[in-house]
Structures are given as C-alpha cells and as structure tokens.
C-alpha positions in Angstrom: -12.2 33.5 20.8 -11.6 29.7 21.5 -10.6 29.1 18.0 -8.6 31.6 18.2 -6.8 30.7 21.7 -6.9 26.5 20.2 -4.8 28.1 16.6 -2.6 29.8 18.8 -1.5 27.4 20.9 -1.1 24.9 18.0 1.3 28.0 16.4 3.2 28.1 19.1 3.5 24.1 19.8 4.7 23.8 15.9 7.5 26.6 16.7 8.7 24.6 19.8 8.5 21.2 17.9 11.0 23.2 15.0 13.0 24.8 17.3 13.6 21.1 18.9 13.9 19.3 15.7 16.4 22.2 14.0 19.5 20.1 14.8 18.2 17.3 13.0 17.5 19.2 9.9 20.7 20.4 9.9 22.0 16.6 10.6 20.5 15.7 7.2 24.1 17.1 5.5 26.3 14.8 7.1 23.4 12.0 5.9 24.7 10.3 3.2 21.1 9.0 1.9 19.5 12.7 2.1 22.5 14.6 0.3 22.4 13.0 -3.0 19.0 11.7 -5.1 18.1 8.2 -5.9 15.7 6.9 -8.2 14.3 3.3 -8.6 14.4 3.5 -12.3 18.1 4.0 -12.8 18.5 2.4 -16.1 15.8 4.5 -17.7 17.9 8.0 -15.9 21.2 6.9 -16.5 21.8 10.2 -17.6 20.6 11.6 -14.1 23.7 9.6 -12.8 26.4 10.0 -15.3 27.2 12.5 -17.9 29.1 10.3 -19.5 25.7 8.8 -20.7 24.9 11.8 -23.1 24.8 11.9 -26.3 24.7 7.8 -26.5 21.3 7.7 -27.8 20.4 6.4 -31.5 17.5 8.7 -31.7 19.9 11.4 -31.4 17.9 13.1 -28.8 16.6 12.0 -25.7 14.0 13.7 -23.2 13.0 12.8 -19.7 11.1 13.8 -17.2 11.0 11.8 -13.6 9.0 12.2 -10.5 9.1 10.1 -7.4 7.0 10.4 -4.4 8.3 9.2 -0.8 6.9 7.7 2.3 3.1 7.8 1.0 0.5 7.9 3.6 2.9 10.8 5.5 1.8 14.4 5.5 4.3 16.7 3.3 6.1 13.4 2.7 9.3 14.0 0.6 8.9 14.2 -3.0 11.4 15.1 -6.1 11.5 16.1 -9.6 13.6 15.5 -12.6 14.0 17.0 -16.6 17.0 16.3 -18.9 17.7 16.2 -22.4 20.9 15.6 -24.4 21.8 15.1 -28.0 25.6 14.0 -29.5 26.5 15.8 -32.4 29.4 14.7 -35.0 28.6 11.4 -34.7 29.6 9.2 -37.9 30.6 5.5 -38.7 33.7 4.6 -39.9 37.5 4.2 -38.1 38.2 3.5 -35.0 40.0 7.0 -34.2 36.5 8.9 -35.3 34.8 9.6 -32.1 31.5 12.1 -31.1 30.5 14.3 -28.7 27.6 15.1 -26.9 25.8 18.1 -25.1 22.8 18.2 -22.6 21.1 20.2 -19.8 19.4 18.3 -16.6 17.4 20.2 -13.6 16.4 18.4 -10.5 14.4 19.0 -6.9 14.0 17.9 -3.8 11.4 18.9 -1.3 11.1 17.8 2.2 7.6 19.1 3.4 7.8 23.2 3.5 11.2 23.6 5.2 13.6 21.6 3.2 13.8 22.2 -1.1 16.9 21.5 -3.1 17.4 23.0 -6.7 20.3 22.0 -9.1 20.9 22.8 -12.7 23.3 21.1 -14.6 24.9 21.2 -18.3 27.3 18.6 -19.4 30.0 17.4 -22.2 31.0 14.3 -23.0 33.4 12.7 -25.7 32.6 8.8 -27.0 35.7 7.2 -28.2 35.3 3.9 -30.2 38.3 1.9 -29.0 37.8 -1.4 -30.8 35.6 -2.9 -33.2 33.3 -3.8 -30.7 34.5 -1.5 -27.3 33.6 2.0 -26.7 34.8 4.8 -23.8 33.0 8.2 -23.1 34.2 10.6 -20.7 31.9 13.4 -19.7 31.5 16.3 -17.4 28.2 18.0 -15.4 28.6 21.6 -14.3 25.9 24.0 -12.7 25.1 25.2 -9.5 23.0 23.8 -6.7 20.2 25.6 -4.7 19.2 24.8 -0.9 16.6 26.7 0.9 15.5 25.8 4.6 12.7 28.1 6.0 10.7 28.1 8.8 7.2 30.0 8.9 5.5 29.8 12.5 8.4 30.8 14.9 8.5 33.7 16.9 12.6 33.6 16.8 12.9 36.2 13.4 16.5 34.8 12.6 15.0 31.2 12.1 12.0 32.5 10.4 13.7 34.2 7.2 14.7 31.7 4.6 18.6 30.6 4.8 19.4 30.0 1.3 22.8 28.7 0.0 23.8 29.0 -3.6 27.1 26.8 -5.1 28.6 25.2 -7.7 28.6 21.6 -8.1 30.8 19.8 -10.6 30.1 15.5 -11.8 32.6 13.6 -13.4 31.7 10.5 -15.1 32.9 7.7 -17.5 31.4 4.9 -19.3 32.7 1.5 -20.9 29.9 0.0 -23.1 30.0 -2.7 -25.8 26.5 -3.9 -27.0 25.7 -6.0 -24.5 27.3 -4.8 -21.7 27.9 -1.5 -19.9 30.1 -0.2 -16.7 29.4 3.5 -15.3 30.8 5.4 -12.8 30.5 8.6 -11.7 31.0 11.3 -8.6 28.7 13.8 -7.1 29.4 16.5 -5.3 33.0 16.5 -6.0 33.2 20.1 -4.8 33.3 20.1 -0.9 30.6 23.0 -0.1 30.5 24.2 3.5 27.2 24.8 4.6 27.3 28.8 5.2 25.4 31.7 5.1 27.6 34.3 4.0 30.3 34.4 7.0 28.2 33.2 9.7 27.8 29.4 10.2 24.2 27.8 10.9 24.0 24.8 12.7 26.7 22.4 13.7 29.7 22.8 11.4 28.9 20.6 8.2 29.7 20.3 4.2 28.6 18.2 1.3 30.2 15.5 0.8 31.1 13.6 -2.5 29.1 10.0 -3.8 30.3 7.9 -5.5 27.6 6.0 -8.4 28.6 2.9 -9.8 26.6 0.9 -12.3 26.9 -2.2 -14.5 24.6 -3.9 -16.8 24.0 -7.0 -18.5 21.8 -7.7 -21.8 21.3 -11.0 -23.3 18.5 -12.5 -24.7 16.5 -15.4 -23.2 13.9 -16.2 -26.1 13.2 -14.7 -29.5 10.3 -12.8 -27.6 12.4 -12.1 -24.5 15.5 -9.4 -23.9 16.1 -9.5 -20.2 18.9 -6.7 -18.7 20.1 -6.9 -15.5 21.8 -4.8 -13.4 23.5 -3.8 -10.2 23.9 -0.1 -9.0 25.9 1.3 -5.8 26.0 4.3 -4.4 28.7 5.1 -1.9 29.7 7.6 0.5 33.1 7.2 2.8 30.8 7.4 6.2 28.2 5.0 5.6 27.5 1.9 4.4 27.1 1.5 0.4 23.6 1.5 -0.8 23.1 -1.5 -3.6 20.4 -2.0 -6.2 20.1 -5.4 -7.7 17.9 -5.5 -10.5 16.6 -7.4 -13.3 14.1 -6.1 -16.5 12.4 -8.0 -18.9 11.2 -7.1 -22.4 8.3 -9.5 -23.8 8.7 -7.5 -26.9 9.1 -4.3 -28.1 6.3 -1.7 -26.4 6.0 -3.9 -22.9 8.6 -4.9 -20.0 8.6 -5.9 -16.4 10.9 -5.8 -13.7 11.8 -6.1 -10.4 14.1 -4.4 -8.2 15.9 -5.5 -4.5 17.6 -2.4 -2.6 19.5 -3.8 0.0 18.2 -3.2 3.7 15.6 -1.2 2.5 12.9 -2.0 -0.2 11.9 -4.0 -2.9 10.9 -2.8 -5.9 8.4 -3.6 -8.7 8.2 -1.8 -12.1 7.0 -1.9 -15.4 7.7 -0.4 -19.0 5.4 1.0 -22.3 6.9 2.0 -24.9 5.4 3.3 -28.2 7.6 4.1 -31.3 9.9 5.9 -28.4 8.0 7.3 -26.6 8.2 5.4 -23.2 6.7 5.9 -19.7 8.3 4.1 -16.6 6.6 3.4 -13.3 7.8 1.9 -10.1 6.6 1.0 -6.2 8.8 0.5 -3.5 7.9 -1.4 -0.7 9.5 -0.5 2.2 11.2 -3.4 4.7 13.8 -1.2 6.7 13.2 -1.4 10.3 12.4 1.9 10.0 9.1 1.4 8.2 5.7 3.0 9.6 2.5 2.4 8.1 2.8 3.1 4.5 6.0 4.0 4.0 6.4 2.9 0.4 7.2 5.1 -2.7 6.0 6.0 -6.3 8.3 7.0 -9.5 7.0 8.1 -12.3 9.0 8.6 -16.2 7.8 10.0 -19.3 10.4 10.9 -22.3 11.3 9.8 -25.5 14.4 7.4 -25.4 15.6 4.7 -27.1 14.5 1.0 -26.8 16.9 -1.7 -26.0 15.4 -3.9 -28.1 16.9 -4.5 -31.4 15.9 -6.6 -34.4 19.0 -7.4 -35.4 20.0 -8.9 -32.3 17.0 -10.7 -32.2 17.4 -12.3 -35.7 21.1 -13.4 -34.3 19.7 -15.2 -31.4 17.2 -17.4 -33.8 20.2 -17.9 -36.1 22.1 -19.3 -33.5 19.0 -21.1 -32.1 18.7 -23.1 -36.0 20.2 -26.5 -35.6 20.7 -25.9 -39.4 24.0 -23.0 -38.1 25.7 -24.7 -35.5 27.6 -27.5 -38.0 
C-alpha cells in the first residue's frame, strides 16, 4: 500500500510539473532553434539543407542516413533522425546549354523525450545548368508534409492527455552556385506559414512556423599533395533571433581518412572525423557545449553512414604537384 500511495503521488506531481510547464512547450514554436534541425556535419548532409544539392553526385546515387543525440547525460534528452537519397538523371557532357536533373526523397525526426516528436517527409526536383566552362547553377524544390505530435500520458485533465497532432505541408526552396573548388547554397525552410491548430480550436498561445533561412559556402584547395582541406561557413537565420553561424574547417590526409573541427558561435565547439572506403563513408561528430546554458554534460553525438562521394580527386591532386615542379613555372 506504500508503494502504491509513493507511485501515486509521484503521478500526480509529474501531471502538475506538465500542466506548469505546458506553456513552455508550446513556446518552443516561436523558438527559432527548436523549429527547424541542425546537424554538425553539414557538409556531409548538404542535401538535408538544400534540394538544390540533388542529383550533384558523381556516383550517381547517394544514400544517407544521420543520427544525432542531444544534451547527453539528460534523461529523454532530445534526439533526431535522418535518411535521404537522390540520383540526377540525363546528365551528359558536352555544351554549355545541356543541363540535368535530379530526383530524391528525404525523411527526418525529432523527439523531445515522450511529449514532443516531429515527422517530415520530403521529395524534391532540381535542374543543374552548366553556365560557363567552369560555372554551374541548380535550382531545386522540396515538397512533403510535416508531422507534429505533443502528448501527455499521466494527467488527470483528459483534453491534455489525448495526443494533439497537426498534419501540413511544407515546401523548401533552394539554389546552388558551384565551380570545382568552391560552392554557395542557400535555401528556405518552412516557407509555408503553418498556424499551430487543431482543427478550429487553437491550443496554447496563438503561434505559427516560421520560415529559416540556410546559407552555406565552401572552400576547397589543397595544402600538400597528401592534404585537401575544405572549409566552410554555414548560417542559419530566422527574422526574431539572432543568426546561428558554423565556422568550419575539414581535412583530408588522403583518400579513406579526414579530420575536422567545427566552432558554432555562442554555443559549442565541435570535433569530427571522416572514413571513407571505396564510398562508402561514415561521419562522426561531438559537440562540446560552452553556452551559458550548459549543465553537466550537456554535449552532443552525430552519427552518418551512406555512400557519397569523396572530395578527393586525383586529378586535382596531380595539378597541385605540377604546379609545385619548379620544372612548370618558366
């Protein structure tokens, strides 16, 4: 019977703390860093943040799958899931009006212990242009619907305990300048205004989703024979809040192993590191956490697995000891 008495008062404090904490949850919309995902590894997913990045790949398909786990340490800390693949068809060398196209799928999730869990599925488009010799464009488009659920279990309020579920459609524009060594995205999420509903009634203070705004630029160059470094900066924007910037910087000792590092402005630094067989490649990231915000371990792990191409590239490896030969520059 004390167990019994001890399980129910614990029920009961758990409804109050949710009941107290409802507002908050409902805050998260109008958050700019909880609406939209963000993964360490950007480079490796830059098809997670612009569809203008399908089809690009010289292995004509590509396939990845992403996981990244928040706030370790933390019971039913945040956590969130990835899986795309894209392929370009028509593609063929030749004049500069002959361009390609591309096609691909991508599902994410996002969990936030047992109350919060996010579902989108996407499928995209995108046209590649070759403008000059050396200059190309893409322009693609991501269309699918999003999925949010929020659910609370142990509450005697019945209204709070079903699971509210929202359904709507979500639409991503994106375009993407690239030569071979460098590379300029950008790209909007949530470009259709959703109003947090459930049917007619409203729940929670009046709120929508919001659009963000992804921009990213990269940089490849070689600093050895044996060394391909890329770096990077990415920013992710969102009219009432400050910009979130990534600097970052990757190395590639050769062709199956890189390192890297990572600086997210106000709020971690990052380590990472890179294998890559044949390609087949697998990604993995920490972040160490140095908002002001932190509490114990509040760090995160990111995990990738997919086949995708390597940066690296014989050919412009053989350039850079060609122009390294005293023998070439007479």
């Amino acid at each position: 019977m004390k167990n019994q008495n001890s399980k129910g008062k614990i029920q009961k404090i758990t409804a109050v703390h949710a009941v107290l904490l409802l507002p908050f949850y409902f805050l998260l919309f109008n958050c700019a860093a909880q609406q939209t995902l963000q993964y360490s590894q950007f480079m490796l997913n830059n098809y997670g943040l612009n569809p203008a990045a399908c089809g690009l790949s010289s292995n004509r398909i590509e396939v990845l799958t992403g996981f990244r786990r928040q706030w370790i340490g933390f019971p039913q800390a945040p956590t969130s899931a990835f899986m795309n693949m894209n392929v370009y068809l028509g593609r063929k060398g030749g004049g500069l009006n002959r361009g390609w196209h591309g096609v691909g799928a991508y599902w994410q999730s996002d969990q936030a212990g047992e109350i919060i869990k996010t579902s989108d599925f996407y499928g995209s488009y995108t046209y590649h242009l070759r403008m000059t010799r050396k200059y190309y464009a893409a322009f693609g488009l991501a269309a699918g619907m999003r999925r949010y659920r929020f659910g609370i279990s142990e509450i005697s309020d019945p209204v709070l305990r079903s699971n509210l579920i929202w359904l709507y459609p979500d639409f991503i524009p994106g375009v993407k300048f690239y030569t071979g060594k460098w590379t300029f995205d950008l790209s909007v999420k949530q470009l259709y205004k959703f109003k947090v509903k459930q049917g007619e009634n409203q729940s929670g203070s009046p709120s929508k989703l919001s659009p963000h705004v992804y921009f990213s630029a990269y940089h490849k160059w070689w600093a050895r024979t044996y060394l391909l470094v890329i770096q990077s900066v990415h920013v992710k924007y969102h009219y009432s809040s400050l910009p979130s910037v990534d600097l970052n910087m990757l190395a590639f000792l050769n062709k199956n192993f890189a390192v890297g590092a990572s600086y997210r402005h106000m709020d971690a630094v990052v380590a990472m590191v890179q294998f890559r067989y044949d390609k087949l490649v697998v990604g993995l990231s920490y972040d160490y956490t140095i908002a002001p915000y932190r509490i114990g371990f509040a760090n995160s792990q990111e995990y990738m697995l997919g086949i995708a191409p390597s940066p690296w590239s014989e050919s412009q490896a053989q350039q850079y000891r060609t122009a390294e030969c005293p023998t070439f520059q007479y």
